[in-house]
C-alpha positions as CSV (number, residue, x, y, z in Angstrom):
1,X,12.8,-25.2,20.0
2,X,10.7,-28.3,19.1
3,X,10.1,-29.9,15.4
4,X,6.6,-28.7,16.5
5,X,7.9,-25.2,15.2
6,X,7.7,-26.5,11.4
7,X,4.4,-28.7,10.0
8,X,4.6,-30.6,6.8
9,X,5.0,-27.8,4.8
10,X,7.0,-25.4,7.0
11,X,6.4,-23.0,9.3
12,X,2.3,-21.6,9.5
13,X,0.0,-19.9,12.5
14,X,-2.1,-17.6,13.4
15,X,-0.9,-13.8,12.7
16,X,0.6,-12.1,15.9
17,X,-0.3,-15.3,17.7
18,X,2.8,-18.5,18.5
19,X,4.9,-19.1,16.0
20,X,3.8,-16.1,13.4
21,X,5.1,-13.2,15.5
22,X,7.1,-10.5,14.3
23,X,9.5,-11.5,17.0
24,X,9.7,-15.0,16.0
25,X,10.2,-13.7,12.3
26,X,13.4,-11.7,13.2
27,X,14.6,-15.0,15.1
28,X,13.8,-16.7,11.8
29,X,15.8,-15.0,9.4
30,X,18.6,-14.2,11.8
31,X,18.6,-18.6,12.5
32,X,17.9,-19.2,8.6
33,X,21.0,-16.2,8.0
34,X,23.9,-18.4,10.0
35,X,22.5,-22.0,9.1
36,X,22.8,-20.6,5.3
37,X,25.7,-18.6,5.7
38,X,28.9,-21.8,4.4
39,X,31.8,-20.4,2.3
40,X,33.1,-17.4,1.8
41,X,30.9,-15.8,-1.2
42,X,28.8,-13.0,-1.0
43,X,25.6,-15.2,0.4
44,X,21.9,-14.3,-0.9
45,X,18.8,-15.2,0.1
46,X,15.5,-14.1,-1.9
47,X,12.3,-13.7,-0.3
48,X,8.8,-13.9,-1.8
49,X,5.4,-13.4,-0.8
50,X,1.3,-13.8,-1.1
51,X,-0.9,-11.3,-1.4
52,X,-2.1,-11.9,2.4
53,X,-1.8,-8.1,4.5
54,X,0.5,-9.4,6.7
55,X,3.3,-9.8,4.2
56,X,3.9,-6.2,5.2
57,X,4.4,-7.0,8.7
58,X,6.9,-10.5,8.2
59,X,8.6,-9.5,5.7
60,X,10.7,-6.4,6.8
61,X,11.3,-8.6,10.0
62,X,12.6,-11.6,8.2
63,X,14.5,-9.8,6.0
64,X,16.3,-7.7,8.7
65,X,17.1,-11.0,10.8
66,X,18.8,-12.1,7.1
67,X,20.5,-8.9,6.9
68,X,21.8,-8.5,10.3
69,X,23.4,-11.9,9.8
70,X,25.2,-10.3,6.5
71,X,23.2,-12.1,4.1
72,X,22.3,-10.2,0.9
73,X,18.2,-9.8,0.7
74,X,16.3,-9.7,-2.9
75,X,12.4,-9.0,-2.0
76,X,10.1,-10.8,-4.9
77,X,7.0,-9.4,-4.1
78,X,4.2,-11.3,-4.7
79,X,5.0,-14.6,-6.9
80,X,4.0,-18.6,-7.0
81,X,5.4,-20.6,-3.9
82,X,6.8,-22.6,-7.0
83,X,8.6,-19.4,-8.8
84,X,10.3,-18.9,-5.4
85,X,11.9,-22.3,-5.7
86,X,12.9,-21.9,-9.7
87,X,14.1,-18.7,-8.9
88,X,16.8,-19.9,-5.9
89,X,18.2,-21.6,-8.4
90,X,18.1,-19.4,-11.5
91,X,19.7,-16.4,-9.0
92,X,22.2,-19.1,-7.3
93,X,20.8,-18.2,-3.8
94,X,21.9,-19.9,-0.8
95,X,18.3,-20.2,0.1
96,X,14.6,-19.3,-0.9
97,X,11.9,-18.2,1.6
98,X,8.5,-18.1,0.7
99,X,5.6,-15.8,3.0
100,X,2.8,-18.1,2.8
101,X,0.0,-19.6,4.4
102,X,-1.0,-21.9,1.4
103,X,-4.9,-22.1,1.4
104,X,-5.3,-20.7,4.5
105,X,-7.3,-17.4,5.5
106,X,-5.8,-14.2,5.2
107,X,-5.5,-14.6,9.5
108,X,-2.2,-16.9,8.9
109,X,0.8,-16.8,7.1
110,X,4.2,-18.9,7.3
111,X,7.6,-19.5,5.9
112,X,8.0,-22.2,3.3
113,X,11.6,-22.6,2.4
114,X,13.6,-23.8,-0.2
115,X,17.5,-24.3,-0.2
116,X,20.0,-23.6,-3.1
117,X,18.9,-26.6,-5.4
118,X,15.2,-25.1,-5.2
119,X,13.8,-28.1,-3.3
120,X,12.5,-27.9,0.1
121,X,14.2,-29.1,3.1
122,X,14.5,-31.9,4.6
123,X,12.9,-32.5,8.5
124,X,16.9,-32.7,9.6
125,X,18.1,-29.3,8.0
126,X,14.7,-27.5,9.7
127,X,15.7,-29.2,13.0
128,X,19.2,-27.3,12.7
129,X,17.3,-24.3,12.3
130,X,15.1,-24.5,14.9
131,X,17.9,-25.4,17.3
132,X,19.6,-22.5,15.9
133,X,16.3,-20.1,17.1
134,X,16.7,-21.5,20.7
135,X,20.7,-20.5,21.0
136,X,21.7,-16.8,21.9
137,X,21.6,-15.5,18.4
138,X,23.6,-11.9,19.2
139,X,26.7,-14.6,18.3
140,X,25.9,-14.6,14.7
141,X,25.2,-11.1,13.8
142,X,27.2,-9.7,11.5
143,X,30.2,-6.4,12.4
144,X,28.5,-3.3,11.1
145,X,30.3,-3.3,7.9
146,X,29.4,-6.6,6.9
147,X,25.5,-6.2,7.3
148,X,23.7,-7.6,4.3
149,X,21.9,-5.3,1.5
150,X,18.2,-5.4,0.6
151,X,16.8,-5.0,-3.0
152,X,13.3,-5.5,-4.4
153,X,13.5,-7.3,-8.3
154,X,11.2,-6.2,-10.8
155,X,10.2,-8.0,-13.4
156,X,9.9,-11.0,-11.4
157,X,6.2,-12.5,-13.1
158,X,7.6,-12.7,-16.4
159,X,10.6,-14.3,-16.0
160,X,8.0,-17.3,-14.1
161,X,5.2,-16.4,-17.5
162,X,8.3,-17.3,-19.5
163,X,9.8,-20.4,-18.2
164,X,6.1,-22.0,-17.1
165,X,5.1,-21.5,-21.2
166,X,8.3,-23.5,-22.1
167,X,6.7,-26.4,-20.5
168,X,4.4,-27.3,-23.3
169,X,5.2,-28.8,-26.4
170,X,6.6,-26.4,-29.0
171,X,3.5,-25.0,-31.4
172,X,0.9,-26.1,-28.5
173,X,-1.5,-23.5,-28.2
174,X,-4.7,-22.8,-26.1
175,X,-7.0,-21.4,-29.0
176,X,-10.7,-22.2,-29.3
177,X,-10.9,-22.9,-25.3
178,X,-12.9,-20.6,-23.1
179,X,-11.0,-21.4,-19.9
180,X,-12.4,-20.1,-16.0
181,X,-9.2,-19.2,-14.2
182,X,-9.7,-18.8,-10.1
183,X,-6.6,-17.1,-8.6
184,X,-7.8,-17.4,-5.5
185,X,-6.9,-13.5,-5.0
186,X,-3.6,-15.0,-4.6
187,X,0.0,-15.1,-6.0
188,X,-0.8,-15.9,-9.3
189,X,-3.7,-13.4,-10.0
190,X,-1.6,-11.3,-12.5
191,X,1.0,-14.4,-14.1
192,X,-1.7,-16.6,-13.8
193,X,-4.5,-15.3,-16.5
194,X,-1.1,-13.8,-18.9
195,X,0.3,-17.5,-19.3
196,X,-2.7,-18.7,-20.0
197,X,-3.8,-15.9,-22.8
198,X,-0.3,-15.6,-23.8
199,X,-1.1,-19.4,-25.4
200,X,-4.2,-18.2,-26.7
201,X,-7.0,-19.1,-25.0
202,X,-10.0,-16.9,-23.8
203,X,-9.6,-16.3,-20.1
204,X,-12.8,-15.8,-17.7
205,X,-10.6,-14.8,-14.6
206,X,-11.9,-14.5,-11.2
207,X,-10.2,-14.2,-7.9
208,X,-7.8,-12.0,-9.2
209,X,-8.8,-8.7,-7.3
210,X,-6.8,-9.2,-3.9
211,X,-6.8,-6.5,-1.1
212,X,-5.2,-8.3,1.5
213,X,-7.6,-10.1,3.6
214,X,-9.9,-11.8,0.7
215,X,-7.2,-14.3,-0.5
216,X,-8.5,-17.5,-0.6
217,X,-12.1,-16.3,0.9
218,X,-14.7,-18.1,-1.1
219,X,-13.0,-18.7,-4.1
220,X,-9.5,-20.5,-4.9
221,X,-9.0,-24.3,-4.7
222,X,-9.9,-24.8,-1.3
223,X,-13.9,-23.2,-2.6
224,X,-14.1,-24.7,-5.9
225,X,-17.7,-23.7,-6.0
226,X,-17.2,-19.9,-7.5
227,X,-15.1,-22.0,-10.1
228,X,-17.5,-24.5,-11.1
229,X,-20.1,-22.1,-11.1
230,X,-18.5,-19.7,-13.3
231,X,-17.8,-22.8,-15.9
232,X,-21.5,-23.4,-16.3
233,X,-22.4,-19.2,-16.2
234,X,-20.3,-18.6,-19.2
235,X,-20.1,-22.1,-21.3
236,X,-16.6,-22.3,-20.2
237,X,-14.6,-25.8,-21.1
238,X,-13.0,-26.0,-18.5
239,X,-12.3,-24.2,-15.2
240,X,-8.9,-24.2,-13.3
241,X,-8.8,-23.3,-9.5
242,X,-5.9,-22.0,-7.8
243,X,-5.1,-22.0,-4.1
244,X,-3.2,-18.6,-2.4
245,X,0.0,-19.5,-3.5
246,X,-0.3,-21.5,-6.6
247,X,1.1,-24.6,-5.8
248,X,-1.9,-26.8,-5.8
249,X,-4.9,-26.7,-8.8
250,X,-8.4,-27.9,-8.9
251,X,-9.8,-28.3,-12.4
252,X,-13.7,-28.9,-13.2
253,X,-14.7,-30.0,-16.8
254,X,-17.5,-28.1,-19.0
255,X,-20.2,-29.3,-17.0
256,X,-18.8,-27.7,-13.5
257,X,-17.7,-31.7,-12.0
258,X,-14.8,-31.8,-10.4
259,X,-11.6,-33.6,-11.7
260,X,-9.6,-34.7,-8.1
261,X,-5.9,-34.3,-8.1
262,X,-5.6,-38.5,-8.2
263,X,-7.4,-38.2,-12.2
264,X,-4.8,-35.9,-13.3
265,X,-2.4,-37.9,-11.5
266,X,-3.8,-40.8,-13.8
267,X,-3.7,-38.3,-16.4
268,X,0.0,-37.3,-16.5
269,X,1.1,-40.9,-15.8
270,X,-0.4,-42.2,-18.9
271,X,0.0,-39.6,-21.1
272,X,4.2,-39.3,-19.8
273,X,4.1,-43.2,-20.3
274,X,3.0,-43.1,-24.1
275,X,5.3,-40.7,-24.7
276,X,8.1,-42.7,-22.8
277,X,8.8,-39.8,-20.7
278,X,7.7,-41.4,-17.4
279,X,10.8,-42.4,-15.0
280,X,10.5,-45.1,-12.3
281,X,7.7,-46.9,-14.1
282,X,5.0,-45.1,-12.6
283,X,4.4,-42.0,-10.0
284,X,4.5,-41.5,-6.3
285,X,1.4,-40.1,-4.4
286,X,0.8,-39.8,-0.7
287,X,-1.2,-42.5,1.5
288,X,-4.7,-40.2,1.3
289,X,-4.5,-41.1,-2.9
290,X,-7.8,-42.9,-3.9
291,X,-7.3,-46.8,-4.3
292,X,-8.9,-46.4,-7.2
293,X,-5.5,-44.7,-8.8
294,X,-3.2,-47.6,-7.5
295,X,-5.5,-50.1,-9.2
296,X,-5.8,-48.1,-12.4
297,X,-1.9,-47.8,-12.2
298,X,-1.3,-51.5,-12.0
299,X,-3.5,-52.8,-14.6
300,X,-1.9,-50.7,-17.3
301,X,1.7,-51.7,-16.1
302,X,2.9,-48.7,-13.7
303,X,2.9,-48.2,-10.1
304,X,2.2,-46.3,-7.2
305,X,4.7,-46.0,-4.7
306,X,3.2,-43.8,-1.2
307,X,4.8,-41.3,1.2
308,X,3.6,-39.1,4.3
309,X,1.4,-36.1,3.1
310,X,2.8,-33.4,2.1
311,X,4.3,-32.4,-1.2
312,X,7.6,-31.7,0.3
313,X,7.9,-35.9,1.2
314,X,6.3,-36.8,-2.3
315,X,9.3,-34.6,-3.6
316,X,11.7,-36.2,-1.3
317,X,10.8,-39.7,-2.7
318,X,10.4,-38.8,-6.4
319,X,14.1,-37.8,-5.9
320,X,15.6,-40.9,-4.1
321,X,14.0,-43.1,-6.2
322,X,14.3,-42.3,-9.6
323,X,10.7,-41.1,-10.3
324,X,9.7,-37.4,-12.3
325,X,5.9,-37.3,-11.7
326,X,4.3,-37.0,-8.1
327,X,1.4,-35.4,-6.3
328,X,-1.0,-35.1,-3.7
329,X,-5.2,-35.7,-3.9
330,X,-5.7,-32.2,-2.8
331,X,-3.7,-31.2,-6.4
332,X,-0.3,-30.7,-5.5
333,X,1.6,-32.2,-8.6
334,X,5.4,-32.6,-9.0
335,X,6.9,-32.5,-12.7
336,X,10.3,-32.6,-11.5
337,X,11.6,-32.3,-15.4
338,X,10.0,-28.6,-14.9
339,X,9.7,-27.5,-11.5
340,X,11.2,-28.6,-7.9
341,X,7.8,-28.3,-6.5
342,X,4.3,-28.5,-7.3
343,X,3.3,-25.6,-9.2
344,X,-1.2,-25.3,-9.9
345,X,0.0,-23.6,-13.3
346,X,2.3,-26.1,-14.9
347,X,-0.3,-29.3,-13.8
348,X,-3.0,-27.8,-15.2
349,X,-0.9,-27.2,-18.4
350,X,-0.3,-30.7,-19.1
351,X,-3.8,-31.7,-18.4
352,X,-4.6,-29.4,-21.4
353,X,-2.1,-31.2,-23.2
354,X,-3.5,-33.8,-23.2
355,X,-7.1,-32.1,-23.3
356,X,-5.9,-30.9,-27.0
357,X,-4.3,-33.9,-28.4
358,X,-7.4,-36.1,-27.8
359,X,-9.6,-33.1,-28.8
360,X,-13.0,-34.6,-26.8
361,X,-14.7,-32.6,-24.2
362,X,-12.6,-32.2,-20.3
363,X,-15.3,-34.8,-18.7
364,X,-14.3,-37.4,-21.3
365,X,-10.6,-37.0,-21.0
366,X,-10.0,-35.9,-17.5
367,X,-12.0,-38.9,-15.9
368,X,-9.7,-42.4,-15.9
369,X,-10.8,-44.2,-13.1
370,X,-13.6,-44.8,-11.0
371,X,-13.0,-43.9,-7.6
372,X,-12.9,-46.3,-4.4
373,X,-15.4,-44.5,-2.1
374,X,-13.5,-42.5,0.0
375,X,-14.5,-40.0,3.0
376,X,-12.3,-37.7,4.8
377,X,-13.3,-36.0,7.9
378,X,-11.3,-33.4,10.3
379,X,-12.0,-33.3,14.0
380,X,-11.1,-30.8,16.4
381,X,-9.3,-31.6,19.7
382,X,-8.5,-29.8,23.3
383,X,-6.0,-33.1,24.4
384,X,-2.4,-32.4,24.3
385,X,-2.0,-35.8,22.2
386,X,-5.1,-37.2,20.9
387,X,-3.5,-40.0,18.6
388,X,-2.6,-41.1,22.3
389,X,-6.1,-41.2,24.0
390,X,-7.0,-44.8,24.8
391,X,-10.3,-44.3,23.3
392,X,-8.9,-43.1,20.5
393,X,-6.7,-46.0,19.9
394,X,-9.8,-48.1,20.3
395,X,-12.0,-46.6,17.8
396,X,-9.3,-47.1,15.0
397,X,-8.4,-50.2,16.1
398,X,-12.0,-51.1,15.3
399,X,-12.3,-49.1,12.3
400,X,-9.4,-50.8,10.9
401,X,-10.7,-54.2,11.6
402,X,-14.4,-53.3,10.5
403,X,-12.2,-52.4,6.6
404,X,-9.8,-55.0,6.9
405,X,-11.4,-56.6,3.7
406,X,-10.2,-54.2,0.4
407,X,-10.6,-50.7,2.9
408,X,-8.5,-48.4,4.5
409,X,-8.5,-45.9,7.3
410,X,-5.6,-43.3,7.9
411,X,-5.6,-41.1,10.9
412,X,-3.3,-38.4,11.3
413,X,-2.7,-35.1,13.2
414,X,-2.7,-31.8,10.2
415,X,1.0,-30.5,10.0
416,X,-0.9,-27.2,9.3
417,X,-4.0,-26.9,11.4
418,X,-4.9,-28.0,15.1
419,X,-7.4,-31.3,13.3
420,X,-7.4,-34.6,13.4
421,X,-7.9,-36.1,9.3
422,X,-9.6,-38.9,9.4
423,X,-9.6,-40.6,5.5
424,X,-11.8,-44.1,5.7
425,X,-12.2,-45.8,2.0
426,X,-13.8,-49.2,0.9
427,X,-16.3,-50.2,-1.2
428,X,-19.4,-49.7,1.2
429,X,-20.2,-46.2,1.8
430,X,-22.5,-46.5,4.9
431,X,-19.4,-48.9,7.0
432,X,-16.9,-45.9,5.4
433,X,-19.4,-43.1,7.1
434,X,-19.9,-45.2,10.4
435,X,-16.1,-45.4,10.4
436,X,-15.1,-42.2,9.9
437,X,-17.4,-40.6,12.6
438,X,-17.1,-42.5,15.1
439,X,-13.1,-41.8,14.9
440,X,-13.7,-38.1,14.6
441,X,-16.0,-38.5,18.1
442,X,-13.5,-40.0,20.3
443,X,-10.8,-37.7,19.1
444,X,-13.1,-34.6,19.8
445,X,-13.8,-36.4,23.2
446,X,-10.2,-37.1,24.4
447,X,-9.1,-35.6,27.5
């Protein structure tokens, strides 16, 4: 089976449809059971999931591919992507499996997985799998005695309340903020509103109603606007947006504006650096981060050091060399002293550190940096490989000339959607706009 089988953040399609079948589930766990099966413990392997409806439907199957393999199974239920990850370790699984389609509509769902150090893995161990998942897999079930067992956990959402509390400062509390709180319907719409008034401040939660087909519909991370919105309804001071799974945050400040994932990056990285927390003198963030964070970063003496999208590279290279804060623009942030992965939760937590200690309103503190102007478009495309189209080829060719002098333009194929992203920055908006579009039209018109 191809690498196509797994994007940048593992496996995600279109329910019933290539690769998220029920069949291609059982393969799954059954390829995941063998790769995961080294020693001779007792192996375990927990599964978690979203609120999406067809949790029902891929988790039994994964699970029963795991089992058949004599894996021991412990079902989460619905938890953070990022509490799937603490928890492999905490539990001393073999593995983690997450059943999640991120921001997505409640039409997909996917496998995000996590080995026994909680991280996620590597493009080499899924490429084991997946040549697993092409092999005759009857040669690794288990004899009948030796079939794994299957238990659901309880109690699951407070041990993740507990741990993602311990994050903050001893004594810091929440109290005298009116705080909007958008679960997208998602993972986090019961843990999610209890850490927060746990600390002490007034919650105004929405998205937290989910019924299996409205996660992430209209509200969440991905729709800020039911957020911001909210903010300004109820005099909030700040709102916090959440995407299906909880592994990515928006935040807006009292007056509904959003704060992008690159100011709380700027955020974290000064407020680490005063406290001489920060390791590797400065943070890593993908190549769609803002230019305006890498020249914030370097004229107050820390750095920016860029990977592929995707918060499972940004983790990657926060681990290899030496650094414990990371993130993505779209608000996936690492705090590796915490958590293995990004986590919407703990991020927005130490932005309300910070938020506290200064004690000024959320648009005063949350805002670092001006931006570099900065578009990003997506484009659809019927050719097989449209990064190879001649005409294609042409048009960033000339877009990268045309913002040769303090631009950039990155075009890339999503890892979790058929699009083309096409990001174009620089200082003149108009040659940024011409840029972008006519990119996005010769991708959409590749044969």
């Amino acid at each position: 089976m191809s690498r196509d089988f797994f994007g940048t953040d593992g496996v995600r399609g279109r329910v019933n449809e290539p690769p998220m079948t029920p069949e291609t589930a059982l393969r799954f766990g059954i390829a995941a059971g063998r790769y995961f099966r080294a020693g001779e413990h007792r192996h375990k392997i927990i599964i978690g999931k979203d609120t999406r409806l067809s949790g029902y439907v891929f988790e039994p199957a994964l699970a029963a591919g795991l089992l058949a393999t004599g894996v021991d199974v412990v079902l989460l239920g619905p938890v953070p992507t990022p509490a799937v990850g603490m928890l492999t370790r905490s539990f001393r699984a073999d593995a983690g499996i997450m059943l999640t389609a991120s921001h997505n509509a409640f039409t997909d769902n996917g496998f995000k997985l996590f080995g026994r150090d909680g991280y996620k893995l590597s493009d080499a161990e899924e490429r084991q799998i997946e040549a697993l998942m092409s092999t005759d897999l009857s040669e690794g079930l288990a004899a009948a005695e030796n079939t794994g067992r299957a238990k659901r956990l309880d109690g699951v959402g407070g041990r993740y309340v507990e741990f993602v509390k311990a994050t903050v400062p001893t004594g810091f509390v929440l109290e005298g903020l009116k705080i909007v709180l958008d679960c997208a319907h998602g993972a986090a719409y019961r843990v999610g509103p209890t850490i927060l008034r746990e600390l002490g401040a007034e919650v105004v939660a929405i998205g937290v109603e989910p019924n299996g087909i409205n996660i992430n519909h209209d509200v969440g991370s991905t729709y800020p606007q039911a957020m911001r919105d909210k903010v300004r309804e109820v005099g909030a001071d700040l709102g916090i947006a959440l995407d299906g799974d909880a592994d990515r945050v928006v935040i807006a400040d009292e007056q509904g504006q959003l704060v992008g994932g690159d100011q709380l990056l700027a955020l974290a990285a000064t407020a680490w650096n005063r406290r001489q927390r920060l390791k590797g003198g400065g943070i890593v963030a993908s190549v769609m981060s803002n230019l305006g964070l890498e020249r914030y970063l370097e004229a107050n003496g820390m750095s920016l050091k860029r990977c592929p999208v995707g918060d499972r590279y940004v983790g990657e290279t926060m681990r290899t060399e030496g650094f414990n804060i990371g993130g993505e623009q779209s608000g996936h942030i690492i705090f590796s002293d915490f958590m293995t992965t990004g986590d919407g939760l703990i991020a927005a937590l130490q932005a309300m550190v910070e938020l506290v200690k200064v004690g000024a309103p959320a648009s005063k503190v949350f805002s670092l940096f001006e931006p570099v102007p900065q578009i990003i478009k997506n484009a659809g495309y019927t050719a097989a490989d449209p990064l190879g189209d001649k005409g294609v080829q042409t048009a960033i060719s000339n877009g990268e000339a045309a913002l040769s002098e303090g631009g950039r333009l990155l075009v890339r194929r999503s890892g979790t959607e058929p699009l083309v992203r096409v990001m174009a920055e620089g200082e003149d908006k108009a040659l940024i706009e011409r840029v972008a579009s006519e990119v996005c039209a010769a991708v959409e018109s590749a044969a």
